[in-house]
PDB file of N, H, CA, C and O in Angstrom:
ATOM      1  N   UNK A   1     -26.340 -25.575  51.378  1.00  0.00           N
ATOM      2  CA  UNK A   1     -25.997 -25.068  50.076  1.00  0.00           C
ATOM      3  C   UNK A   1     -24.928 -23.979  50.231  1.00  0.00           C
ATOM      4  O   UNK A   1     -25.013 -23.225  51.200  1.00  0.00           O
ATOM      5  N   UNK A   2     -23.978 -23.846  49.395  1.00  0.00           N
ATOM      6  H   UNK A   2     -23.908 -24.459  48.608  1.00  0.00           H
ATOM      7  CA  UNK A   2     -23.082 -23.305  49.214  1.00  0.00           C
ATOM      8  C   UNK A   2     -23.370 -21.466  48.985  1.00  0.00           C
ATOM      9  O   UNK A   2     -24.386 -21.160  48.360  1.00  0.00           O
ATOM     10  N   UNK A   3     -22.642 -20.562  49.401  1.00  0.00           N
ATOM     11  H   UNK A   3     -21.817 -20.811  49.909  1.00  0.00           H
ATOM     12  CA  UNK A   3     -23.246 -18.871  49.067  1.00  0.00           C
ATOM     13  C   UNK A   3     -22.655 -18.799  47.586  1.00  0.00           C
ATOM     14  O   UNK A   3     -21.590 -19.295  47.218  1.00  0.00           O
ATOM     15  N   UNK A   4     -23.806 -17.891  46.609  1.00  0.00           N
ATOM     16  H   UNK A   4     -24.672 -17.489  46.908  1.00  0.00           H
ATOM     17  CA  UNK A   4     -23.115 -17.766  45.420  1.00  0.00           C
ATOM     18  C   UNK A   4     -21.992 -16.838  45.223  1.00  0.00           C
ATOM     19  O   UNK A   4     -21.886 -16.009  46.127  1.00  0.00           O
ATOM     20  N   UNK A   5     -21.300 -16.776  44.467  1.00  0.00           N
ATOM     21  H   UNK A   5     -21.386 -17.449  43.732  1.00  0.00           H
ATOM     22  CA  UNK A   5     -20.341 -15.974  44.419  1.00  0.00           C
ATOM     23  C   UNK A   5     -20.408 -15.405  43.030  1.00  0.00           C
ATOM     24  O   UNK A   5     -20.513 -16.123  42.035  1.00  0.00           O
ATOM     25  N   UNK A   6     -20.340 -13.973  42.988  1.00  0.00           N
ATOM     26  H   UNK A   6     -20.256 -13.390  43.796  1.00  0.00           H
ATOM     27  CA  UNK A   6     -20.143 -13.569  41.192  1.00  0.00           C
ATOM     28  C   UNK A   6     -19.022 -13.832  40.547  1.00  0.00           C
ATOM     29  O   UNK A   6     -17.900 -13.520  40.947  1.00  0.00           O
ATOM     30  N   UNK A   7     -19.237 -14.318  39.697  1.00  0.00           N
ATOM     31  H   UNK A   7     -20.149 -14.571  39.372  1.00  0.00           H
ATOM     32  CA  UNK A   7     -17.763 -14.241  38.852  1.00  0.00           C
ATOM     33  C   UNK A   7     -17.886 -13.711  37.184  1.00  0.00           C
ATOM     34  O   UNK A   7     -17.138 -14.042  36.264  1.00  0.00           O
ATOM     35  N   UNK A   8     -19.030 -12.822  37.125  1.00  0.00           N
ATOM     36  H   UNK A   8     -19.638 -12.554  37.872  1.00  0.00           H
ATOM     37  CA  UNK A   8     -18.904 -12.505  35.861  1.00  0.00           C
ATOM     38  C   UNK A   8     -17.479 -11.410  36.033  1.00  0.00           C
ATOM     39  O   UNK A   8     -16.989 -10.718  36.925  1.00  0.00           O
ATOM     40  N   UNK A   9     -17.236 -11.689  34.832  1.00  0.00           N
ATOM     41  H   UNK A   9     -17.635 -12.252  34.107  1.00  0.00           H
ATOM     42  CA  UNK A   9     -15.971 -10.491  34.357  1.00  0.00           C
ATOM     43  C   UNK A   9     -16.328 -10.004  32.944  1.00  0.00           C
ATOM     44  O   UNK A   9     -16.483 -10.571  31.863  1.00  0.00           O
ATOM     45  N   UNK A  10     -16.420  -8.314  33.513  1.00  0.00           N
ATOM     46  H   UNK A  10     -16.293  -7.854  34.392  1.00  0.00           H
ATOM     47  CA  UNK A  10     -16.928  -7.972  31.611  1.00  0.00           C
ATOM     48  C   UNK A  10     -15.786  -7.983  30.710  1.00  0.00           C
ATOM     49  O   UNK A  10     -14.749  -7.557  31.218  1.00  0.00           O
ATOM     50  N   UNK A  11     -15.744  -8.223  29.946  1.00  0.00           N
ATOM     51  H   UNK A  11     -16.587  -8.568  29.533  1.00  0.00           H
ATOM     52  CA  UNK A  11     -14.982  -8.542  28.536  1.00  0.00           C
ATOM     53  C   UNK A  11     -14.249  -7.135  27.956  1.00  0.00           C
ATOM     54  O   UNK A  11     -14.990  -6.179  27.728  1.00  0.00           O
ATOM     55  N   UNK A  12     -13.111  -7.029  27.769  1.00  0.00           N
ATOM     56  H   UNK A  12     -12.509  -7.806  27.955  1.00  0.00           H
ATOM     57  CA  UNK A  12     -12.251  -5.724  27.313  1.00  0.00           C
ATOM     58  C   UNK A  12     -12.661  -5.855  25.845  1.00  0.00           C
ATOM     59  O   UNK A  12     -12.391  -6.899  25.250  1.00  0.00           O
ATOM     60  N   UNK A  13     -13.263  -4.909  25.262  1.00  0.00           N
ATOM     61  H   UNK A  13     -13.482  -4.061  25.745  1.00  0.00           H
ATOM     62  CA  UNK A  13     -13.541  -4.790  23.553  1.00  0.00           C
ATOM     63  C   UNK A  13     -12.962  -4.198  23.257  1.00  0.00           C
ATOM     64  O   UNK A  13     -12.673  -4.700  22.170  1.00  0.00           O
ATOM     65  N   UNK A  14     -11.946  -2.600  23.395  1.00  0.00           N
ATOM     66  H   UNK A  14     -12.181  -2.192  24.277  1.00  0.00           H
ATOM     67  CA  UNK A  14     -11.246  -2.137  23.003  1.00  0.00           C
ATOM     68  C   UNK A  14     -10.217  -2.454  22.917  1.00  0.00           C
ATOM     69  O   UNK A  14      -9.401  -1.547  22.750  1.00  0.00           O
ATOM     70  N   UNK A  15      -9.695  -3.890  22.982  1.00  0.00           N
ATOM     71  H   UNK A  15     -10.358  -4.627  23.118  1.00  0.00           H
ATOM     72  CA  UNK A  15      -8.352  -3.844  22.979  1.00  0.00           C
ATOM     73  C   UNK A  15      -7.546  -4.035  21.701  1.00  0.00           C
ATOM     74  O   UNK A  15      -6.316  -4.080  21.746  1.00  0.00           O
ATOM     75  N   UNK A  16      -8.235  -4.150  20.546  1.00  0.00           N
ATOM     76  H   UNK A  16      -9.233  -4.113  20.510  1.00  0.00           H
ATOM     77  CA  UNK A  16      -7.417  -4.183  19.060  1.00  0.00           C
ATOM     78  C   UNK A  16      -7.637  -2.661  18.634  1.00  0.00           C
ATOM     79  O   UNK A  16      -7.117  -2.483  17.533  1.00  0.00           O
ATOM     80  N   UNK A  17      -8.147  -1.672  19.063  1.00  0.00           N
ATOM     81  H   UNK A  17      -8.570  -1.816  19.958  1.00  0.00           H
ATOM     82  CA  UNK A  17      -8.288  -0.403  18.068  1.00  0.00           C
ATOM     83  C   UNK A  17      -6.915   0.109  17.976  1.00  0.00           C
ATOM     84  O   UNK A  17      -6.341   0.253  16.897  1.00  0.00           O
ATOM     85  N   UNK A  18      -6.601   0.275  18.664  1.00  0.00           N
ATOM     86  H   UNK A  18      -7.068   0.158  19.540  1.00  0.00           H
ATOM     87  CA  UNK A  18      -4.741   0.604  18.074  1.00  0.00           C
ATOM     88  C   UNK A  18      -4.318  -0.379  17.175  1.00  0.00           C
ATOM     89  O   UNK A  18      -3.576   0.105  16.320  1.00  0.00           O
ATOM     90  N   UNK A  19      -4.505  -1.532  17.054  1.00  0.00           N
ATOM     91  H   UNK A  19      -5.107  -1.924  17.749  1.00  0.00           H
ATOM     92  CA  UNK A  19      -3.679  -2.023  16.256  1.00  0.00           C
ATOM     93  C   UNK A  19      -4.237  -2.100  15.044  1.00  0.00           C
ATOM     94  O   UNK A  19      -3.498  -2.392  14.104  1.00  0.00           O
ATOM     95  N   UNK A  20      -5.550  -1.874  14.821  1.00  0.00           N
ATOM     96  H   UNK A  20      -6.150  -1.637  15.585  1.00  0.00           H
ATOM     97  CA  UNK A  20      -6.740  -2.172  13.798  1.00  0.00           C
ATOM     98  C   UNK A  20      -6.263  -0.279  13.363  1.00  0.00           C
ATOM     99  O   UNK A  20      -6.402   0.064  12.189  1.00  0.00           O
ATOM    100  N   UNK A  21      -6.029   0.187  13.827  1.00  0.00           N
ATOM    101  H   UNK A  21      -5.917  -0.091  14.781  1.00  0.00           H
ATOM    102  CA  UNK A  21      -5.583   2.235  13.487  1.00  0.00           C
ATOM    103  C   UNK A  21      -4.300   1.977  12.484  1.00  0.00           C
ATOM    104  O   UNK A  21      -4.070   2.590  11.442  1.00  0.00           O
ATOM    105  N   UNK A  22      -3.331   0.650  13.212  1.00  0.00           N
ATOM    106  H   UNK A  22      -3.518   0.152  14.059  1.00  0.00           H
ATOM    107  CA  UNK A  22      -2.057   0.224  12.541  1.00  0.00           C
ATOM    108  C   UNK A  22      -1.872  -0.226  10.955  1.00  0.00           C
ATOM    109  O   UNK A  22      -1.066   0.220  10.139  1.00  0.00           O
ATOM    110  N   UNK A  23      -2.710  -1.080  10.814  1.00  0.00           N
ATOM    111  H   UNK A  23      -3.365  -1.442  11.477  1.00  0.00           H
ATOM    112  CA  UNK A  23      -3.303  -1.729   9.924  1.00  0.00           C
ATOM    113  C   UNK A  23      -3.520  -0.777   8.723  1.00  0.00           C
ATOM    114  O   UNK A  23      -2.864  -0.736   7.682  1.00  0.00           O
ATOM    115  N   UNK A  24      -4.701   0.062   9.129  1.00  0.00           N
ATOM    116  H   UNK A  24      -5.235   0.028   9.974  1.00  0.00           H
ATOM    117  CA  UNK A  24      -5.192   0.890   8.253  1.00  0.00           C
ATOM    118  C   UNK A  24      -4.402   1.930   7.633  1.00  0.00           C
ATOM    119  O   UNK A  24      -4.452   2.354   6.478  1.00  0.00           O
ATOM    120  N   UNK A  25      -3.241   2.460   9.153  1.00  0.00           N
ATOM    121  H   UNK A  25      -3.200   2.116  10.091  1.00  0.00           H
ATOM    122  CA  UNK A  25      -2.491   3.249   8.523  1.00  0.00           C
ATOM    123  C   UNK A  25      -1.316   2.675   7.497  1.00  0.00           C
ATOM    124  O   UNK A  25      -0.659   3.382   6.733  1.00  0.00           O
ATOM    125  N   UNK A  26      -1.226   1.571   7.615  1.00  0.00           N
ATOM    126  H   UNK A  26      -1.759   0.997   8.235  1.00  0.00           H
ATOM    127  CA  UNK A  26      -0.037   0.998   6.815  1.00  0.00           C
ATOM    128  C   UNK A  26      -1.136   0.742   5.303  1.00  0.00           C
ATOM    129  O   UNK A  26      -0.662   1.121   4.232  1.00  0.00           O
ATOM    130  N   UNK A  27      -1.875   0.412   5.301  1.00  0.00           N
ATOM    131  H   UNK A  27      -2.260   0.104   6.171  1.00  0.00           H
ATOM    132  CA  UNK A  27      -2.812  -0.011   4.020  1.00  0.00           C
ATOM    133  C   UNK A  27      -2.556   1.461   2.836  1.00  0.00           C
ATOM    134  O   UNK A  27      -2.280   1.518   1.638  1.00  0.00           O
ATOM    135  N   UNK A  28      -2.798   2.438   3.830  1.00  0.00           N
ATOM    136  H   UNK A  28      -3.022   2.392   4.804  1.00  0.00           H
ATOM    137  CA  UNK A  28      -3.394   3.958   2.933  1.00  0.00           C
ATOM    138  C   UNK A  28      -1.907   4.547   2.735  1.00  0.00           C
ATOM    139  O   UNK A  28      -1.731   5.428   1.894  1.00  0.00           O
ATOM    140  N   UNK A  29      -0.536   3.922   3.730  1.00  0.00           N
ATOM    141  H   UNK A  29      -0.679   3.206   4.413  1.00  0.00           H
ATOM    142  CA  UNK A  29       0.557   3.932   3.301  1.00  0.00           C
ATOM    143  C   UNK A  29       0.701   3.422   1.657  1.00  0.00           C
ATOM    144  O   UNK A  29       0.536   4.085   0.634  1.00  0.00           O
ATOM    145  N   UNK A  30       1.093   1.906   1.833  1.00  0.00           N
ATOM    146  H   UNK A  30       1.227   1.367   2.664  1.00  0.00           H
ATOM    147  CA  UNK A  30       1.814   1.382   1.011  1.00  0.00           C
ATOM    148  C   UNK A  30       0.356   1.824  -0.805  1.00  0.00           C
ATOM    149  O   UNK A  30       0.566   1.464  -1.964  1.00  0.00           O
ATOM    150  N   UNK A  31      -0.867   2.617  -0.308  1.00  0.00           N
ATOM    151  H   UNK A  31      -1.038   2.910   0.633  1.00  0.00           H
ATOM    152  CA  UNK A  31      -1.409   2.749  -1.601  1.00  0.00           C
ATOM    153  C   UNK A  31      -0.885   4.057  -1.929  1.00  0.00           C
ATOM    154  O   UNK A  31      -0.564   4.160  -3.113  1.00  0.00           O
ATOM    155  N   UNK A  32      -0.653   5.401  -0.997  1.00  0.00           N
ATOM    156  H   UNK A  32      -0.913   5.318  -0.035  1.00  0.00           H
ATOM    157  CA  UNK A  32       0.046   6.045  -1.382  1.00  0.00           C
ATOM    158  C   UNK A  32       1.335   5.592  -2.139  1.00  0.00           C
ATOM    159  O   UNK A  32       1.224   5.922  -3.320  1.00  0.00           O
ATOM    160  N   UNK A  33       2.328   5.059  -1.931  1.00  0.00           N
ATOM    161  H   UNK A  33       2.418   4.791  -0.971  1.00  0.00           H
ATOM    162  CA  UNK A  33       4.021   4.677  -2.020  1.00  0.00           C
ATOM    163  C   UNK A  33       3.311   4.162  -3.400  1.00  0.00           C
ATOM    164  O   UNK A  33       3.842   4.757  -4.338  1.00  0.00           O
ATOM    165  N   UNK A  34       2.151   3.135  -3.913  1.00  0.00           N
ATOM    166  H   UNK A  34       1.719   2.652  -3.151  1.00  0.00           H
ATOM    167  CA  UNK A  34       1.900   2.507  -5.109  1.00  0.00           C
ATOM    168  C   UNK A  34       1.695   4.026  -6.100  1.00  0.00           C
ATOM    169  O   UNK A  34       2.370   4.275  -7.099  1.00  0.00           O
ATOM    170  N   UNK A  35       0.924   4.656  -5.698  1.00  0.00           N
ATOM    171  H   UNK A  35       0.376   4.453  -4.887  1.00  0.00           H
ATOM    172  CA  UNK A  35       0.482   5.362  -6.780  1.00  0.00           C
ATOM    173  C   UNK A  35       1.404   6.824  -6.984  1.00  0.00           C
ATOM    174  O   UNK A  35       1.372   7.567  -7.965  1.00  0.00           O
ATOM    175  N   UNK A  36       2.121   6.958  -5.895  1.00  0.00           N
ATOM    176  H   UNK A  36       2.146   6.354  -5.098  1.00  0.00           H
ATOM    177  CA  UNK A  36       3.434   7.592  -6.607  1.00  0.00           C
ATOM    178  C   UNK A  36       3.969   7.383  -7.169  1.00  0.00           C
ATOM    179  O   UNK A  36       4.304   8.227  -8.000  1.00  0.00           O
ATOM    180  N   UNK A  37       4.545   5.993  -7.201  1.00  0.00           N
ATOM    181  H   UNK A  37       4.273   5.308  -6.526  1.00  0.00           H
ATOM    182  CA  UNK A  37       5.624   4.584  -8.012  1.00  0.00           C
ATOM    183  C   UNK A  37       5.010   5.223  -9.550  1.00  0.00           C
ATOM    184  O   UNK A  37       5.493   5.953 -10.416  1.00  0.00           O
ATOM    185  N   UNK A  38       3.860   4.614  -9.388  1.00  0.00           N
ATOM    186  H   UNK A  38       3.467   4.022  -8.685  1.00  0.00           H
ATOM    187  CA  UNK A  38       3.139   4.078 -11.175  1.00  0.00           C
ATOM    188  C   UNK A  38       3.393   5.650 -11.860  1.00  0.00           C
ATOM    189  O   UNK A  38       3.922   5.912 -12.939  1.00  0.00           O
ATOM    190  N   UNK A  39       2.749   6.711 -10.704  1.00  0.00           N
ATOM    191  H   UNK A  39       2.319   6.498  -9.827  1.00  0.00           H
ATOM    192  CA  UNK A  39       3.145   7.872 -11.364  1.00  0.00           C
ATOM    193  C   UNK A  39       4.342   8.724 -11.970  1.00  0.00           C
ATOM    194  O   UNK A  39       4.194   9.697 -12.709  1.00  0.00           O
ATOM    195  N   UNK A  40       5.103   8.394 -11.697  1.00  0.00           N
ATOM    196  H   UNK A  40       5.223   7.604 -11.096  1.00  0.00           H
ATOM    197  CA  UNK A  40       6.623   8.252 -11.477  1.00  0.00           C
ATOM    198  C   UNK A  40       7.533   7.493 -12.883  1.00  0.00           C
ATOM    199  O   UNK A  40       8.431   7.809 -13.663  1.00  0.00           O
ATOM    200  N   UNK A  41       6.867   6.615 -12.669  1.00  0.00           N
ATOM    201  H   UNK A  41       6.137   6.358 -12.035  1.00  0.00           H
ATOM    202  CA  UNK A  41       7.023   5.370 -13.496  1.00  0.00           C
ATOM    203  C   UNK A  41       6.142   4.967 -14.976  1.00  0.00           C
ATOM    204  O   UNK A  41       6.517   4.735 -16.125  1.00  0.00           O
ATOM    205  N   UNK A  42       5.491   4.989 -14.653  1.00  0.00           N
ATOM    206  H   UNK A  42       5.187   5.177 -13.720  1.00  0.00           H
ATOM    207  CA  UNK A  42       3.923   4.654 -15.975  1.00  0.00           C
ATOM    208  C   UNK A  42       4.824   5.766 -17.408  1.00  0.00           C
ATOM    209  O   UNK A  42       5.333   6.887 -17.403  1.00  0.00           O
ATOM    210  N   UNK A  43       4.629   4.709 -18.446  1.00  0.00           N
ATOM    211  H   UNK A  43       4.215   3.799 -18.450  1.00  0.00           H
ATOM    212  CA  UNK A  43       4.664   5.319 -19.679  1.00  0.00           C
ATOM    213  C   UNK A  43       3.675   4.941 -20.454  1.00  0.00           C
ATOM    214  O   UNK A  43       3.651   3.713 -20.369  1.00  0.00           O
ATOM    215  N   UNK A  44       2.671   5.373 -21.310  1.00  0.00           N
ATOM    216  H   UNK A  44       2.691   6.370 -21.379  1.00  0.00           H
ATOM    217  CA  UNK A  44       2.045   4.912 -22.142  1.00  0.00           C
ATOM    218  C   UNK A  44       2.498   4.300 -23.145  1.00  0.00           C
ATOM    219  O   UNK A  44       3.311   4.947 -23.806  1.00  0.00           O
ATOM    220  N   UNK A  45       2.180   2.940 -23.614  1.00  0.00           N
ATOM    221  H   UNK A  45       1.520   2.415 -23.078  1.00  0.00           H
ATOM    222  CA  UNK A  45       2.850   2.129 -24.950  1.00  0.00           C
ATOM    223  C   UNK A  45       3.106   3.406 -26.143  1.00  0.00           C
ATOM    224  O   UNK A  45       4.130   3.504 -26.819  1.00  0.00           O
ATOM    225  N   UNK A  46       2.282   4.051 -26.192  1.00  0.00           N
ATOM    226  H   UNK A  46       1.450   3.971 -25.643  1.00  0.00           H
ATOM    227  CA  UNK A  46       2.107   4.999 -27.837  1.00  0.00           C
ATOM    228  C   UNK A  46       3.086   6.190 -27.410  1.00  0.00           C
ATOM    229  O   UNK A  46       3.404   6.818 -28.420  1.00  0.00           O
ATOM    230  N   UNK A  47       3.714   6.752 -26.162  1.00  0.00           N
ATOM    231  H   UNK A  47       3.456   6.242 -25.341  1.00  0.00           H
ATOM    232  CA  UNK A  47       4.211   7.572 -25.711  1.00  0.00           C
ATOM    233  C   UNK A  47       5.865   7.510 -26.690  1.00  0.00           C
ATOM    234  O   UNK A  47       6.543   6.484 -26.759  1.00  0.00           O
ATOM    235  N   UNK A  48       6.278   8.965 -27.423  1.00  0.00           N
ATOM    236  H   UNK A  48       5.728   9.798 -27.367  1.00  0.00           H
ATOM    237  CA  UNK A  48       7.210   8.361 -28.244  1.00  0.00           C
ATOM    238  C   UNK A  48       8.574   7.969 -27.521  1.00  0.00           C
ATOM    239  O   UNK A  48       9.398   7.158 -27.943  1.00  0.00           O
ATOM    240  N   UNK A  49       8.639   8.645 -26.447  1.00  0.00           N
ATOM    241  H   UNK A  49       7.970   9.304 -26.103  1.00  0.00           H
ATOM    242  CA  UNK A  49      10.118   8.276 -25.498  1.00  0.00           C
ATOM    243  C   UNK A  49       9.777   6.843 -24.930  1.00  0.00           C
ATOM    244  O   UNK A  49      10.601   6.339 -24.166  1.00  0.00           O
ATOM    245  N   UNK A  50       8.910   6.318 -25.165  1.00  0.00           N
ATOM    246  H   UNK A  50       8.240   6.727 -25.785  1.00  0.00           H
ATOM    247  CA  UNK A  50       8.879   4.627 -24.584  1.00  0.00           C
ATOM    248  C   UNK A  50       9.175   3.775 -25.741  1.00  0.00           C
ATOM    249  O   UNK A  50       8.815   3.709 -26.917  1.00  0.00           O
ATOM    250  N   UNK A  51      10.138   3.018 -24.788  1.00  0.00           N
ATOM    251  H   UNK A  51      10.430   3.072 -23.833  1.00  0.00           H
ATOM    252  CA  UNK A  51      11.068   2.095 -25.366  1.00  0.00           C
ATOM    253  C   UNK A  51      10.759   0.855 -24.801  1.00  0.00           C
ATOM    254  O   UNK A  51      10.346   1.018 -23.653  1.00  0.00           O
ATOM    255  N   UNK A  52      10.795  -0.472 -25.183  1.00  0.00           N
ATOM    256  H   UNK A  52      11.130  -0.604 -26.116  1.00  0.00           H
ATOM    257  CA  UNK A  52      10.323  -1.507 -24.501  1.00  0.00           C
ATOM    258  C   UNK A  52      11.632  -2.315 -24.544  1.00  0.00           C
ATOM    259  O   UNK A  52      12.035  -2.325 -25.707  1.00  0.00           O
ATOM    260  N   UNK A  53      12.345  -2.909 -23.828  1.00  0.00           N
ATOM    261  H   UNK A  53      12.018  -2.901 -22.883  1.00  0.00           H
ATOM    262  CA  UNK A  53      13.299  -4.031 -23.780  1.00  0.00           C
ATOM    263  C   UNK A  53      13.313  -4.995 -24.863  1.00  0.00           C
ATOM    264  O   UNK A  53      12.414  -5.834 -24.806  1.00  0.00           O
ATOM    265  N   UNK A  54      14.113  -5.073 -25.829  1.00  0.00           N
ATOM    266  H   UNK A  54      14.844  -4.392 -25.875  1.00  0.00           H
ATOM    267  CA  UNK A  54      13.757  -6.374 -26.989  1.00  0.00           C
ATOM    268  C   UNK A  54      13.037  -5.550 -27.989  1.00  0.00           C
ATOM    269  O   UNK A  54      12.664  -6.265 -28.919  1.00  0.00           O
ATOM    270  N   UNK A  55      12.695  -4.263 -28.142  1.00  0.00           N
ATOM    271  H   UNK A  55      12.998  -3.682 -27.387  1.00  0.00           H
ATOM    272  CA  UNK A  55      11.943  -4.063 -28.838  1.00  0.00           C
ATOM    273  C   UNK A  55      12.743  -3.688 -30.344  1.00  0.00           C
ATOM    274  O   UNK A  55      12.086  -3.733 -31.384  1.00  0.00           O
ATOM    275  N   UNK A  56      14.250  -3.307 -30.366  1.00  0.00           N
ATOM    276  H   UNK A  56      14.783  -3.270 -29.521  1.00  0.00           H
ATOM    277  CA  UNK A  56      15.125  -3.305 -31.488  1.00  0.00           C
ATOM    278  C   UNK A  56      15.473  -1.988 -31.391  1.00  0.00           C
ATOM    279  O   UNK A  56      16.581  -1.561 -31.716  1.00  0.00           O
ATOM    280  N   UNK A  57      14.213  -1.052 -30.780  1.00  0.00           N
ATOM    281  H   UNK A  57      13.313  -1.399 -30.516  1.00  0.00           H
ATOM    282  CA  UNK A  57      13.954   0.356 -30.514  1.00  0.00           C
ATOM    283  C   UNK A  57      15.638   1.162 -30.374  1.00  0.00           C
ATOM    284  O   UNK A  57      16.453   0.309 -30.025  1.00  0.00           O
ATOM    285  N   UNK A  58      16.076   2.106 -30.503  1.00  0.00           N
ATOM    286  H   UNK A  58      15.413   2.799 -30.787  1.00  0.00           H
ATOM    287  CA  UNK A  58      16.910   2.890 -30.031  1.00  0.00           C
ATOM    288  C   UNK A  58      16.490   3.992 -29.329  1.00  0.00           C
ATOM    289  O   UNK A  58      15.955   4.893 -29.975  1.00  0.00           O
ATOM    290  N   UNK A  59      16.624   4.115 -28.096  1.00  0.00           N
ATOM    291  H   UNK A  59      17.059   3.383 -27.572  1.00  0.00           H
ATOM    292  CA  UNK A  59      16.281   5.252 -27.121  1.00  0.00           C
ATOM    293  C   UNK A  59      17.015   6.377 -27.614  1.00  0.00           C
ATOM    294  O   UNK A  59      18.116   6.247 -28.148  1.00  0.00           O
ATOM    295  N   UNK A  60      16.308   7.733 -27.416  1.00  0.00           N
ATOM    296  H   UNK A  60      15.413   7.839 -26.983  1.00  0.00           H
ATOM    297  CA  UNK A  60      17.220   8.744 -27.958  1.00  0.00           C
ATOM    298  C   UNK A  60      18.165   9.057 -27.211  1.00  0.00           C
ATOM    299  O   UNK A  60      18.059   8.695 -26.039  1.00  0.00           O
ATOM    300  N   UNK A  61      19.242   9.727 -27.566  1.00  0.00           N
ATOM    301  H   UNK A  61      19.328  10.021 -28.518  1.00  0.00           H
ATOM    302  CA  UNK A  61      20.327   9.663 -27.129  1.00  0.00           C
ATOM    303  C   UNK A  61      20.432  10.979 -25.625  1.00  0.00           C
ATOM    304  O   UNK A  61      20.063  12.146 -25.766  1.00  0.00           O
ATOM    305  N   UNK A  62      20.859  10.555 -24.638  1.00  0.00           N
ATOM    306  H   UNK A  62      21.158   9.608 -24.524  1.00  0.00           H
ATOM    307  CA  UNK A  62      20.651  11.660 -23.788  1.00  0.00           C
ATOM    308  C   UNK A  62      21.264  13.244 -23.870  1.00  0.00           C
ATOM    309  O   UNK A  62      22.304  13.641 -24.395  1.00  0.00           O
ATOM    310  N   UNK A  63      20.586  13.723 -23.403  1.00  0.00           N
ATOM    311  H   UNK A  63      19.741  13.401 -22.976  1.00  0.00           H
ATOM    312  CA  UNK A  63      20.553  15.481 -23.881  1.00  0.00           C
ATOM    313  C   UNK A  63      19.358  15.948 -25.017  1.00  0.00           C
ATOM    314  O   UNK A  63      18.751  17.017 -25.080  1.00  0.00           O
ATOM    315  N   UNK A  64      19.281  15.042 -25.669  1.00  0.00           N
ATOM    316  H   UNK A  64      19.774  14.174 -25.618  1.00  0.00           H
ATOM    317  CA  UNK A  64      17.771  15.532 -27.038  1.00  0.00           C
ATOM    318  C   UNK A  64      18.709  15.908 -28.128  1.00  0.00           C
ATOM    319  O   UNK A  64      18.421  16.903 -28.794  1.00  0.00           O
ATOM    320  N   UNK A  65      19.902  15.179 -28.425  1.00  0.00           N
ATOM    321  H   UNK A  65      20.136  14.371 -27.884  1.00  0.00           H
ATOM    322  CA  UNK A  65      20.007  15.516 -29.456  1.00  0.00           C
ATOM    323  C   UNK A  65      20.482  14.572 -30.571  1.00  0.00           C
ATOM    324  O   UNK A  65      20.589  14.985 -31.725  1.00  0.00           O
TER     325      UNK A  65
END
């Protein structure tokens, strides 16, 4: 009979946490970059300086007067 030989090899588990760190940091990125945008951006329909495209509306004229 043949001598046994080991051949277990333990398994690397850490090897996505950097990129899984990547991930996450780009996620909590691009929700920051969103909710600046909307903030930035967002008008309420009833808001009187909102004007809608097509709407016939005349925007006031710049300066406020």
């Amino acid at each position: 009979m043949a001598p046994h030989v080991d051949r277990y090899v333990p398994a690397v588990t850490n090897g996505g946490k950097g990129i899984a760190a990547f991930i996450i940091a780009l996620a909590l990125a691009c929700v920051v970059t969103a909710t600046y945008v909307h903030k930035q951006t967002y008008r309420h329909p009833t808001d009187p300086t909102w004007h809608g495209k097509g709407s016939g509306d005349l925007a006031p004229p710049e300066g406020g007067q």
